[in-house]
C-alpha positions as CSV (number, residue, x, y, z in Angstrom):
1,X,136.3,40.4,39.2
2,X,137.2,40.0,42.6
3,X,135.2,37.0,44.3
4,X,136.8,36.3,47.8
5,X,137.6,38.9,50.8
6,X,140.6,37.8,52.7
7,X,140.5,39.1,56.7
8,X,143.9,39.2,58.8
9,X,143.6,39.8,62.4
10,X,146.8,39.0,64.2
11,X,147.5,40.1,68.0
12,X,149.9,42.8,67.3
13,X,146.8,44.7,66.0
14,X,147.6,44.1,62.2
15,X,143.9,44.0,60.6
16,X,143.7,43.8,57.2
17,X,140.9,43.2,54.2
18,X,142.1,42.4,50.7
19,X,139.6,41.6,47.8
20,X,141.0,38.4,45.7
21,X,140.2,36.1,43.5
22,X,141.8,33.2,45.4
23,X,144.2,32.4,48.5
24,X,146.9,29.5,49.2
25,X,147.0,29.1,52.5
26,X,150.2,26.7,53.9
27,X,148.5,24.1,56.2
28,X,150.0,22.3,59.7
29,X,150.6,18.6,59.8
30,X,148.4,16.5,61.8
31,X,149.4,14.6,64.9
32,X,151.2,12.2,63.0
33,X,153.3,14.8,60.7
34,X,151.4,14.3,57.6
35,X,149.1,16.7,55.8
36,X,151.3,19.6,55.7
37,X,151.2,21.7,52.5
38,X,149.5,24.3,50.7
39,X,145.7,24.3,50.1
40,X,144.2,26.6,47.3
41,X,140.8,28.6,48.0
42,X,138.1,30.1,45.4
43,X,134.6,31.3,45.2
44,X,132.1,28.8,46.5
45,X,134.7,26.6,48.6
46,X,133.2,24.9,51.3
47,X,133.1,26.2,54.9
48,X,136.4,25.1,56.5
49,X,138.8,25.5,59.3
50,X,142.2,25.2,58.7
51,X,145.0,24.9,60.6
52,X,147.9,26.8,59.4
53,X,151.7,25.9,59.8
54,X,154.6,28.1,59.5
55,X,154.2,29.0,55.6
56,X,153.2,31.6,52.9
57,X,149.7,33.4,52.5
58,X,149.3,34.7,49.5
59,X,146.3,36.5,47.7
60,X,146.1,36.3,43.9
61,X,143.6,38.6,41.5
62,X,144.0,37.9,37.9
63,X,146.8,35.8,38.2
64,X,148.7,38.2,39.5
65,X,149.9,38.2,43.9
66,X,148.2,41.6,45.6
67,X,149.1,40.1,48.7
68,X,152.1,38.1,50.6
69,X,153.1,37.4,53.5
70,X,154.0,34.2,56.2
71,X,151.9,33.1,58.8
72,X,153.3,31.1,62.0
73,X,150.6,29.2,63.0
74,X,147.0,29.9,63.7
75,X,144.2,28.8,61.8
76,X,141.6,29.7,58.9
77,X,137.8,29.9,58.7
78,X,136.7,29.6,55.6
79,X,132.8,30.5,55.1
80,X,130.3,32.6,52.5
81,X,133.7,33.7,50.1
82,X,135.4,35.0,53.2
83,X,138.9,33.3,54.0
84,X,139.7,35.3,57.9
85,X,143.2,34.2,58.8
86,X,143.6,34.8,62.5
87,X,147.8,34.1,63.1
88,X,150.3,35.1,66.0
89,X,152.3,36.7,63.6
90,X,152.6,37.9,60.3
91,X,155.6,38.4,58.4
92,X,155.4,40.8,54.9
């Protein structure tokens, strides 16, 4: 059963919805160069913005990947079991 919507919007029009179960999201370093690394998202997280670094998105259902792809930068809202990745570009 399918618990999460994950929303990309990038500039170059890409828009797309995918129905998951969870999301790893790679996450920037701070202003110091620490915290970079992959963060893991399921139903009932709490409302979040993330910063994203240079680093894989990917979209999991039964344990299984239904989506992939690498962000460079952008960042990540994270509210109500909606994950909307907004990125410069998207590589799949």
């Amino acid at each position: 059963m399918n618990e999460l919507t994950l929303k990309i919007v990038t500039p170059e029009g890409t828009d797309q919805t995918v129905d998951c179960e969870s999301v790893i999201l790679w996450m920037a370093s701070d202003h110091k160069g620490k915290g970079e690394g992959s963060i893991g998202i399921r139903k009932g997280h709490t409302d979040a913005v993330i910063a994203l670094g240079n680093g894989p998105l990917q979209a999991l259902s039964n344990g299984k990947s239904v989506f992939s792809a690498q962000t460079q930068g952008g960042f990540a809202t994270v509210s109500h079991n909606v994950i909307t990745v907004v990125t410069p570009h998207l590589s799949l």
